[in-house]
N, C-alpha and C positions, 0 to 999 in steps of 0.2 A: 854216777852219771856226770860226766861230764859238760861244761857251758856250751855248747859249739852254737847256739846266738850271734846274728852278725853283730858286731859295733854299730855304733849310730855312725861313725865313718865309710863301715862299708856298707850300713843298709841305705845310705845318701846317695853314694857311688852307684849302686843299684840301679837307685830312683831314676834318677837321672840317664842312665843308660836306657834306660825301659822307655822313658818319656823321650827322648830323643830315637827312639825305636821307630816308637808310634809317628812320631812325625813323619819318618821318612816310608813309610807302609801310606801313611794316607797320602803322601803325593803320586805314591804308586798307582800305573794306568790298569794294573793289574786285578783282576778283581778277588783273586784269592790273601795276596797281601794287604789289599786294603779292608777286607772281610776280617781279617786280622788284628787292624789298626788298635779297635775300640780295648780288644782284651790286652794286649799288651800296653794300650795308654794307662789304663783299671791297675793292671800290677805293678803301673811305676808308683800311680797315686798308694798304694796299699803299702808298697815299698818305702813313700816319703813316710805316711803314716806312723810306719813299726823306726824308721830314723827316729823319728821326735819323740817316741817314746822312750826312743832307749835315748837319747840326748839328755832328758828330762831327767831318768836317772842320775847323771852327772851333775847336776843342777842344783843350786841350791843359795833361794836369797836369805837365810838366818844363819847356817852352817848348822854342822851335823852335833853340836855340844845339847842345845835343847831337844834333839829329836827323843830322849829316851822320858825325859821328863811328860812333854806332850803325851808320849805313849800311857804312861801312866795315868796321864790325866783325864784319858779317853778310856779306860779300866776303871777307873772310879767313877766315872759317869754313866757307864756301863752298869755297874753295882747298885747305883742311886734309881735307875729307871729300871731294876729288875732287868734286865734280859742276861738272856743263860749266858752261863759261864764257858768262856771259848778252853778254858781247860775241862770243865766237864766231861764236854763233846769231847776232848784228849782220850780221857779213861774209857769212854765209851769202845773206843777201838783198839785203845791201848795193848787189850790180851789180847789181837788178831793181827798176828804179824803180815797175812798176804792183804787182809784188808787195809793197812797202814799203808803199804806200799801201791797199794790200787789206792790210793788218797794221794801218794804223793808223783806218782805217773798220769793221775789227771789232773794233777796242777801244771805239773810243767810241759802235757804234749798237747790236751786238749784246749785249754786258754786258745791257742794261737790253731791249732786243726779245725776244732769246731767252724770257727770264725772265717777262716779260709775257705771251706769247703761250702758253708752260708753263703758267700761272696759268690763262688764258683756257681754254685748252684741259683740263685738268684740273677747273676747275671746272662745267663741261659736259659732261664724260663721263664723267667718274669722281668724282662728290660725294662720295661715300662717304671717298674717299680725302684729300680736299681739307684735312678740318682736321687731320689728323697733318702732312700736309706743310708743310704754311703755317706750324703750330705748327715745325717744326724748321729752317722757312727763317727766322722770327723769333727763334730761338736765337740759329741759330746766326749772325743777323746783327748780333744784339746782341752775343753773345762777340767778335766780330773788332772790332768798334767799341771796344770797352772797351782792348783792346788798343792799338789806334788811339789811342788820347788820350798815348800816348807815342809821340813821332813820330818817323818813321824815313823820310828821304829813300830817292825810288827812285834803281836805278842811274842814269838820264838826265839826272840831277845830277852826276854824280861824272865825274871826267876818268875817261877812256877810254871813254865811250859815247857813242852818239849820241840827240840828242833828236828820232828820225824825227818825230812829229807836228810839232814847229816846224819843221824841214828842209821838208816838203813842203806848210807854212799847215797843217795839219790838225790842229791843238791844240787841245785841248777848253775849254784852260786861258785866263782871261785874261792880257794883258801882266802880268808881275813876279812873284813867289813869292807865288801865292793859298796862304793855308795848307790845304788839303786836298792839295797835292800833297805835305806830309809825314805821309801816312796811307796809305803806303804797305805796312807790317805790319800785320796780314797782307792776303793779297789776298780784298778780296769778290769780287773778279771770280772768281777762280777755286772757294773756295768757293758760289758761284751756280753756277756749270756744272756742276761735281761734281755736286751737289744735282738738276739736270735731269737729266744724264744720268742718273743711278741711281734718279729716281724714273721716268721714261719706261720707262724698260728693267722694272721690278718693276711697275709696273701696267700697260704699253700691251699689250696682245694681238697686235698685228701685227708680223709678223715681220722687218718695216722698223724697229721698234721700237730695233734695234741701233744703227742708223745714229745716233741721240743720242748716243751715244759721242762720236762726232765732235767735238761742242762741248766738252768740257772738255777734249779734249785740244788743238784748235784755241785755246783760249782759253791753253791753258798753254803755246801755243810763241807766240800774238801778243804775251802781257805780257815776254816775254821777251826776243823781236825789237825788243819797240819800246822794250826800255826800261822799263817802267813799273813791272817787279818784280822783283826777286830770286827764285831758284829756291823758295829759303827760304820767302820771303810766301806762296808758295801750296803749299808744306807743311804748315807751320802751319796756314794757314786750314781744309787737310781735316782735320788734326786734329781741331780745334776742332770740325768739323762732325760726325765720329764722334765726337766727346766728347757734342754735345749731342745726336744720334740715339741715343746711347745711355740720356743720362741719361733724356730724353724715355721712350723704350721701356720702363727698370726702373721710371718713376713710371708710368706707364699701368697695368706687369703690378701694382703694389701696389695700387693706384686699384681694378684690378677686385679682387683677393683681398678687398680690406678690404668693399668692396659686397657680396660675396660673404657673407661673413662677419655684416654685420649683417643681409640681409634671409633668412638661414638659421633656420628654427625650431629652439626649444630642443629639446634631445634628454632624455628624462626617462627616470630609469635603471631599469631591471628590478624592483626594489625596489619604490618608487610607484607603478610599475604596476602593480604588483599586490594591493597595496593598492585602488587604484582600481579594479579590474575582480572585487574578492570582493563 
């Protein structure tokens, strides 16, 4: 499988062409171009988004010499608090070769499908909904990114794992240590699933609606099977993402108190009024 991934140069390029789209759809007197505007502004922002992520990749304030040690050090922390062994889950699938490969084609098509189609789909039936979410899938993709600039090798590095995606051609990655494969903490993959499932589940109405579930937890046993995360990386990442669902939620309830507050009429006391009304 080969990378075919825009660069953060051309997913920039993108953006920009998208958002300067929109601009000229909403000057449009047209009403089907300007019916238009909102979704084409949505995929430039979605566009700037998937830029800064892969930018992020390049990125790096320690350089890439401690990234493996870090790794390590998040292994052994791992071991000290009990949680399974992300090689275990290996062996688990190890003898099933089509299962391997359904592990390593939902790393690298669904990550970025699911999320799209979430998007599409939310912003078509539930508008209302769309900018709180988008706003907190922007948080908190920006929290994990910032993190990310201190690089931290996945397990698929380290002896005792296997690197299923090279094992079966399926690597997303080109030949040799591209640096974004040490952007590993935390995981956006898993942070994006979270983020689906729980907002599927809080606004869909249909009772199928549960079944989203599914992906984040599908997502948190494929990075693990294949290697690509530590249990840890996609701890953190939901952290992160209830950090910024929150912060998000208390600046919103202040936003409306303070509006609240200036467009309230003065209240004038007993006193003056009555003055006023002799």
């Amino acid at each position: 499988m080969h990378n075919v991934a825009l660069t953060w140069e051309q997913a920039a390029s993108l953006s920009a062409a998208l958002l300067v789209a929109a601009l000229c759809l909403f000057q449009s007197t047209a009403p089907r171009p300007r019916a238009a505007a909102p979704l084409v502004r949505e995929a430039g922002v979605i566009a700037g988004l998937y830029a800064l992520w892969q930018l992020a990749g390049t990125l790096s304030v320690l350089g890439t010499a401690g990234a493996f040690h870090r790794a390590e050090w998040i292994e052994r922390t791992e071991r000290f608090w009990r949680l399974p062994s992300e090689a275990g889950v290996q062996r688990i699938v190890a003898g099933h070769s089509a299962l391997v490969q359904a592990c390593n084609l939902y790393y690298a098509i669904m990550h970025f499908g699911v999320l799209f189609a979430f998007l599409a789909w939310l912003f078509v039936r539930h508008r209302d909904e769309y900018p709180a979410i988008r706003m907190t899938l922007g948080l908190s993709t920006l929290a994990c990114l910032l993190v990310q600039l201190v690089p931290v090798a996945p397990p698929r590095l380290l002896p005792g794992y296997v690197d299923t995606a090279a094992q079966y051609g399926q690597s997303v990655y080109s030949l040799g240590l591209a640096p974004d494969q040490l952007s590993a903490m935390p995981s956006v993959h898993v942070a994006w699933a979270v983020l689906v499932g729980w907002a599927v589940v809080r606004v869909g109405t249909s009772r199928w609606r549960w079944l989203a579930l599914a992906h984040p937890v599908l997502t948190l046993f494929v990075v693990a099977a294949t290697a690509n995360h530590f249990w840890l990386d996609g701890i953190v990442a939901v952290l992160l993402l209830v950090l910024c669902a929150c912060v998000q939620s208390g600046a919103a309830r202040g936003l409306r108190a303070w509006r609240a507050r200036a467009v309230q009429p003065p209240q004038l006391s007993p006193e003056p009024m009555a003055r006023i009304l002799r």
